[in-house]
N, C-alpha and C positions, 0 to 999 in steps of 0.2 A: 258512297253512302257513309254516314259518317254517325256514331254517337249521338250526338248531340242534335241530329234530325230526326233521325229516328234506329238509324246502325240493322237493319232487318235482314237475315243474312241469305238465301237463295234468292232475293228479292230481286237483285239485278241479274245474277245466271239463269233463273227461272224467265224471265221477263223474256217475249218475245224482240224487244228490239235489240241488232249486234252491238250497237252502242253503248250499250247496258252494261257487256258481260265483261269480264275480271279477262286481261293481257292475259296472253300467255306467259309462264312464268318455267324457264329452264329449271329441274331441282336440284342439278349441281351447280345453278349460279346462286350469288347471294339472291335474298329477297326487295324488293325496292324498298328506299326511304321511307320513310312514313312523312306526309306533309306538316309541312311546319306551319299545323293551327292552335291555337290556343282553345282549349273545350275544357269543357269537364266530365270527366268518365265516369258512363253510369255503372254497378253492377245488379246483375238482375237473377242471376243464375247462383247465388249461396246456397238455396235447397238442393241444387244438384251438389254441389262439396258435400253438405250435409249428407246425403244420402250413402256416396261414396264411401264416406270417412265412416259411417255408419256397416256399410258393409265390410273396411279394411282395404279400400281397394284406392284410397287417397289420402293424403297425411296433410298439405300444404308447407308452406314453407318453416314453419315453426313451431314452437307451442307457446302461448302467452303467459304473463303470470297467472292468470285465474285458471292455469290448464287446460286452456283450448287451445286448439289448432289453428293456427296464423294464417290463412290460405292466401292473400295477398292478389284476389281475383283481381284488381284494375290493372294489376301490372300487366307490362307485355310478356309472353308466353317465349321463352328460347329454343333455340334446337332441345339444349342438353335437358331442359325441364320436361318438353314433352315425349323424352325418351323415355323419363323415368318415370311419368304418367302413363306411360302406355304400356313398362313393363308390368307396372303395382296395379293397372286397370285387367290383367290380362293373369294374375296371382301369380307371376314368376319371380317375384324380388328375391327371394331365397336359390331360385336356382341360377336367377341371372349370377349371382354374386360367384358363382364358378365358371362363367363365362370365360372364355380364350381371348387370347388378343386379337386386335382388329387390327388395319393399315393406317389407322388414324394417328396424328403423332402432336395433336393439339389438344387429346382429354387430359381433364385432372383426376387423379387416381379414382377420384367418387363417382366419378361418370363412367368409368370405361367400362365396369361391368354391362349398366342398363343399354350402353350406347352397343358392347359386344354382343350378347345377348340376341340384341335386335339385328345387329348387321347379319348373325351368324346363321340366322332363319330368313331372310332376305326382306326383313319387316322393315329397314331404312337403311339409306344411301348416307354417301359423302356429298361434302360439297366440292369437295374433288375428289382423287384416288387416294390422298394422303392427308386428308384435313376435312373433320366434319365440320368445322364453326360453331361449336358447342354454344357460345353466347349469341350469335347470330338468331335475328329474330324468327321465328317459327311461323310464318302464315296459317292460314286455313287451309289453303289449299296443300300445303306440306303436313297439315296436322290430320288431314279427310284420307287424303295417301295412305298415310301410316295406318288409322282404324281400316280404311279400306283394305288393307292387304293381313292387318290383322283378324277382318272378317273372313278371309279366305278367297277375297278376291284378287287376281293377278295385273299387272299391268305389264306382265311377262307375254301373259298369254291371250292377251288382248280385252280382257274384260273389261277395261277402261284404260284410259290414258293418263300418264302427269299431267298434262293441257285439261283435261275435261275431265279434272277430281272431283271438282266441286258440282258441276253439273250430275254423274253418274251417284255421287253420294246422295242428291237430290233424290235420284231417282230410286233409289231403292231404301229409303227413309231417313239414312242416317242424318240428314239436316235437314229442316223445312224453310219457313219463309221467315220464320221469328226465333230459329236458335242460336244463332249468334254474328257478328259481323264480320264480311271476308276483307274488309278492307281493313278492318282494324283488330286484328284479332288478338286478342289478349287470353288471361287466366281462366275465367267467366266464361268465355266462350269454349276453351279445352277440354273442360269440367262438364259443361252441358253437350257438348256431342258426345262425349266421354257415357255420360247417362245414356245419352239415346240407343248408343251399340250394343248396351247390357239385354235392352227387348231386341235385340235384330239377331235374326239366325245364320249364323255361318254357312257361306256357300260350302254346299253338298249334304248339310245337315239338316235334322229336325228340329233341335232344340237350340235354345235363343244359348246366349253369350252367357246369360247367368246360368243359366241353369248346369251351362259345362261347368263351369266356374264350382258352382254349388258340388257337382258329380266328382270333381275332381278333389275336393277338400278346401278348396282355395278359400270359398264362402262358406261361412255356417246358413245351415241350410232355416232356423227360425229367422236370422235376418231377413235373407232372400224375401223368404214368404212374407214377412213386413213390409220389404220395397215393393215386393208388386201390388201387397195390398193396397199402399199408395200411392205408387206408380201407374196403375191403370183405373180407367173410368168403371163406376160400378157395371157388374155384369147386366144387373137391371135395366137399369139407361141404354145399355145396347143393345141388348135386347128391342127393346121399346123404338128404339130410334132405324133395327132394322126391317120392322114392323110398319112403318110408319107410312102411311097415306100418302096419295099427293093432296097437296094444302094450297090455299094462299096465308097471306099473311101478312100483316100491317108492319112495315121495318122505322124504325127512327135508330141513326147511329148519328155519332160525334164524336173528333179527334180534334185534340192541339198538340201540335207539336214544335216546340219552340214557340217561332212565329208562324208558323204557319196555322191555321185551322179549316177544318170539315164539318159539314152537315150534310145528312142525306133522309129524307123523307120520303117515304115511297111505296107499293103494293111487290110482294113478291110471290111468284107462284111458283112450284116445283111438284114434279112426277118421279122424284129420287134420282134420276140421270140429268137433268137438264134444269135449269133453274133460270129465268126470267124476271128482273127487277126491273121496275120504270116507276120511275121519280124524279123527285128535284136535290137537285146538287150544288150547292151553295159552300163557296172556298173563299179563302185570302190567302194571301201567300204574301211569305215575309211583312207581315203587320198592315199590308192593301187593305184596302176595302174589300167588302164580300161581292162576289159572282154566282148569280147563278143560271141554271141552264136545266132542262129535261135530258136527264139521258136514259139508257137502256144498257142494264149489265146482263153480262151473260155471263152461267158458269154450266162448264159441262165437260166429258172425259179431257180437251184438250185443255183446260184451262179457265181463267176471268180474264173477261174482253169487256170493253166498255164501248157505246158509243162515240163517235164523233165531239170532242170536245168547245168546237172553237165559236166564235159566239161571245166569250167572255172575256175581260180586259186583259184574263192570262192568257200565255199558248199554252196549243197544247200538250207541249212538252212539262211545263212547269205544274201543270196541274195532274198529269200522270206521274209525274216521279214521287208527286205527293204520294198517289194513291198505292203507288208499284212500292214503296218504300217502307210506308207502313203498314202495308200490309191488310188493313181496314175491309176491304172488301171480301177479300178470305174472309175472316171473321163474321161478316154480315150473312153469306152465302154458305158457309159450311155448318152441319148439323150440330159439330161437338168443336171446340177451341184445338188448335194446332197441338200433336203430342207432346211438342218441345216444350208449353204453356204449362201442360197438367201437372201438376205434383199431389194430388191426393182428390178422393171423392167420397162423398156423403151420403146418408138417405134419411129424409124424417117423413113416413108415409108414402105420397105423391111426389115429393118435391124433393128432389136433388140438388148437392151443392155442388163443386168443380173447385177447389182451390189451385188460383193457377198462381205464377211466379211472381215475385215482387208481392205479394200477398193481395192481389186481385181475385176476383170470382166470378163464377159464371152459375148460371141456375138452369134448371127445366123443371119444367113443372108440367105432369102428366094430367090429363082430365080424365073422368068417368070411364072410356070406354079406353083406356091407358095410350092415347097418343097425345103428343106432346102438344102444349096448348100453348107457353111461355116460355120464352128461353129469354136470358139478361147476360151481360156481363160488362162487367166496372175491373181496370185493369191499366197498370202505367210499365212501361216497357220502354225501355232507352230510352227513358225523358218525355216520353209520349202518353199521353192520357185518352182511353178508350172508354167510351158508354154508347151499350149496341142492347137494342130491344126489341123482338121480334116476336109478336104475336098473331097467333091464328086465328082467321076470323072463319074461313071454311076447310073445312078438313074430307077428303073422300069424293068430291064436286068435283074437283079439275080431272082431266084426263091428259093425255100426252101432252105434253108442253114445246108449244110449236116456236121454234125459234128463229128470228129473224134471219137474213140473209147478213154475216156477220164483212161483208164488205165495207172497208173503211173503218173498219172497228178497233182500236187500239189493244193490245195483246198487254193485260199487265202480268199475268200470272202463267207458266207454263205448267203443265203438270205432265209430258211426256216429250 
């Protein structure tokens, strides 16, 4: 998965097929090469630096002349960077700086605190017994580790494994389908899970990451309550959205990405568990001509499944990696945009706005008897450009939503 397609990050570990998921990756060995493609790197994740640097809890690499902070998101993320992102993420930079020695005999003075600090709470390893590889590139899956065991989960004690970081972080929120890229993981992406962990709560605890954060002095406590005022979707809208009827409803979505492109036109019904789409599905891929076909999406506790693709000039491999990739069908099927998307929310009246990342939006719009009648959203993400509009035509009519016998059905989305 790559940038410059669409880069969506549990896209492939989520994805039912084995093919999909990300090698297993030793964490005392180096990380692999990055392939040698020519792209150009998007960043899409500056409101979460923002946010951070707002609360104190990220600096970036500099300060510029106009006295802002240099974050330098396209770059690739290192060991030694994201040590020190995850001490300043966690308010210990003043007390890392009294930190002990470690076994390590490759840091530079500046590092040894945040890299000590962490070893000495068992928050990160070496790349061997005597050498961290401080410049060495930092994956996702070494950077999911690190917040994972900073949440209080063990890989000690079997809560998850090194091999299945990326997956269990999946699982318990800290990354979704669109926070950042495992194959390519840069600044951008450290920053944005770096956000995510601030709303997740520490195993054994009650209160989320900021809030300790906030308890302990680390945060000023007006900040905090600024980021969550923007951080989370109005209470209203949830409200409303947990309230909410089974409906059908008229869907039209569309994606380009690169060369590739999507349409999908089509009837969707849902009972709040189960959701059933049947439409037409109309693609090219790499600048082809269009294809289309009828299919049937499902979404429901395990996941989005699609039907049977084949029929069309593509396989069906080529036209699921589209969908698995970008993520698209999420979007079309879930009531509110991915958490990783949201950075702030509005109200005027009825109508609701969702500002998500890259400075895209998403709407609802409540009717008379306050359930949602219109939901919109316009939104570009790794180079990929979304417009998804789903309207209600009945609301309260449908009953249990019977879903097909999902044999034969491509697995693009796992959710457990």
């Amino acid at each position: 998965m790559k940038r410059l397609l669409a880069g969506l990050c549990a896209a492939a570990l989520l994805a039912g097929s084995a093919a999909a998921v990300q090698q297993p990756v030793d964490e005392m060995a180096a990380p692999p090469e990055p392939d040698a493609v020519q792209e150009t790197v998007t960043v899409d994740y500056t409101s979460a630096a923002d946010a951070l640097y707002a609360l104190g809890l990220f600096q970036g690499k500099s300060v510029g002349k106009d006295g802002k902070p240099v974050y330098d998101l396209a770059a690739p993320c290192t060991r030694a960077e994201a040590a020190v992102m995850l001490v300043r993420l966690l308010g210990k930079e003043e007390e890392a700086k009294a930190a002990g020695s470690t076994p390590f005999t490759d840091l530079a003075d500046w590092q040894k605190p945040y890299v000590g600090w962490l070893y000495q709470r068992g928050l990160a390893a070496g790349a061997s017994y005597t050498t961290f590889e401080p410049d060495a590139r930092c994956t996702a899956q070494m950077y999911a580790t690190f917040m994972l065991r900073a949440l209080g989960y063990s890989d000690q004690k079997n809560d998850f494994t090194y091999i299945n970081a990326l997956r269990f972080a999946a699982q318990v929120g800290l990354i979704d389908l669109f926070s950042c890229d495992t194959d390519d993981f840069r600044r951008d992406d450290a920053v944005q899970m770096s956000r995510m962990a601030l709303t997740m709560t520490r195993k054994g605890e009650r209160e989320d990451l900021l809030a300790s954060l906030t308890a302990a002095g680390a945060v000023d406590a007006d900040r905090a309550a600024a980021f969550r005022q923007t951080a989370q979707p109005d209470a209203d809208l949830q409200a409303a959205l947990a309230k909410r009827k089974p409906y059908t409803a008229k869907v039209f979505a569309a994606l380009q990405a690169g060369g590739d492109s999507m349409s999908l036109t089509g009837t969707l019904h849902t009972d709040g568990e189960r959701t059933l789409l049947e439409g037409m599905l109309s693609a090219a891929i790499n600048g082809g001509r269009a294809a289309s076909k009828q299919v049937r999406i499902v979404r429901n506790a395990d996941g989005v499944s699609i039907s049977d693709l084949t029929g069309t000039v593509y396989r069906d491999d080529q036209l699921a990696r589209l969908l698995r990739e970008s993520g698209v069908l999420d979007l079309v099927t879930a009531e509110l945009p991915a958490a990783s998307l949201r950075t702030g929310a509005s109200r005027t009246g009825s109508d609701f706005t969702i500002s998500l990342v890259g400075g895209g939006e998403a709407t609802v719009s409540l009717d008379a008897a306050g359930q949602p009648a219109l939901r919109t959203l316009s939104m570009r993400l790794h180079g990929a450009a979304y417009e998804i509009t789903v309207e209600t035509e009945d609301a309260g009519a449908v009953g249990r939503v019977n879903l097909p016998d999902l044999t034969g059905y491509i697995k693009l989305h796992a959710f457990r």
